[in-house]
N, C-alpha and C positions, 0 to 999 in steps of 0.2 A: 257511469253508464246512464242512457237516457229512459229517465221512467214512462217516458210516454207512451201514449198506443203507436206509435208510428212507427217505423224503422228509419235512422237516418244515417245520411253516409258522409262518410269521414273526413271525402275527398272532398265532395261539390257541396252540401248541405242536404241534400235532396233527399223527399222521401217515397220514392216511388220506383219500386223493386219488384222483380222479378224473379220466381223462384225457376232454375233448369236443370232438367236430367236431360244428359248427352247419353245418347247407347249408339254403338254397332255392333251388325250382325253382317253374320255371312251365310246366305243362302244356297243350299244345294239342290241339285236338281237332277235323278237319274234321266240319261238317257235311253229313250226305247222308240220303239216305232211307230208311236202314234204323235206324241206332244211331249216337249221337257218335261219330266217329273212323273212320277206314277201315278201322284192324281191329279192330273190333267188328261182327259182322255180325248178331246174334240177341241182344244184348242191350250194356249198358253195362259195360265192364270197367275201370277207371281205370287199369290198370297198361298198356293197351293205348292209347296214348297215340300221335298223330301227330308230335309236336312237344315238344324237353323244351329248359328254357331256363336255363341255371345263372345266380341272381340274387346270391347272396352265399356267402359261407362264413366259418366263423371256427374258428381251433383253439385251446385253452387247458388246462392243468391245474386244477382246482378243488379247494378244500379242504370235505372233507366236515360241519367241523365247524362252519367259521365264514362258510363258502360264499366265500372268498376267489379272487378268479380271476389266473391267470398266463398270460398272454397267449405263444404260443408258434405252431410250425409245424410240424409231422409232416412236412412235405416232403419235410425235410433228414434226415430220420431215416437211419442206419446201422448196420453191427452193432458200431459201437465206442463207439455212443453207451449209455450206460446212468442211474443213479441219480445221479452224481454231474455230471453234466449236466443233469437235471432240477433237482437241488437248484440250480446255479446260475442256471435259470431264472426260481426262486423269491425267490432271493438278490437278486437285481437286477430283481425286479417284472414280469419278463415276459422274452419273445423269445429263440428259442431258437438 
């Protein structure tokens, strides 16, 4: 494994990564007679939403260079976790 500060990727060499959480959500919205949703009362506000419904999520490290992805989990994250925990998630293709 690489002891360095860096993260490097396996594929291209590169060390310039990107950590991403993917989420969806599905938003509800009662209908009544003024504007969708109960709270909206004078116009449509999307963020003012009746109902929020969490449909997936996914967390990964990604390589900027060669767009390589490492499948992982912010969950577990702590403060003793750093670089050389990430490099091993890179090292063994995912999961952290």
């Amino acid at each position: 494994m690489n002891e360095s500060k860096i993260l490097v990727c396996p594929y291209c060499h590169n060390n310039y990564f990107h950590v991403k959480y993917e989420s969806s959500f599905v938003y509800s919205y009662v209908i009544d007679s003024d504007a969708p949703g109960l709270k909206n009362t004078d116009e449509f506000l999307s963020f003012q939403y009746d109902n929020r419904e969490h449909k997936d999520a996914r967390q990964y490290l990604e390589c900027q260079s060669c767009w390589a992805q490492f499948p992982c989990s912010f969950n577990q994250w702590d403060k003793n976790m750093g670089i050389k925990d990430l490099q091993a998630v890179i090292d063994k293709g995912g999961n952290l």
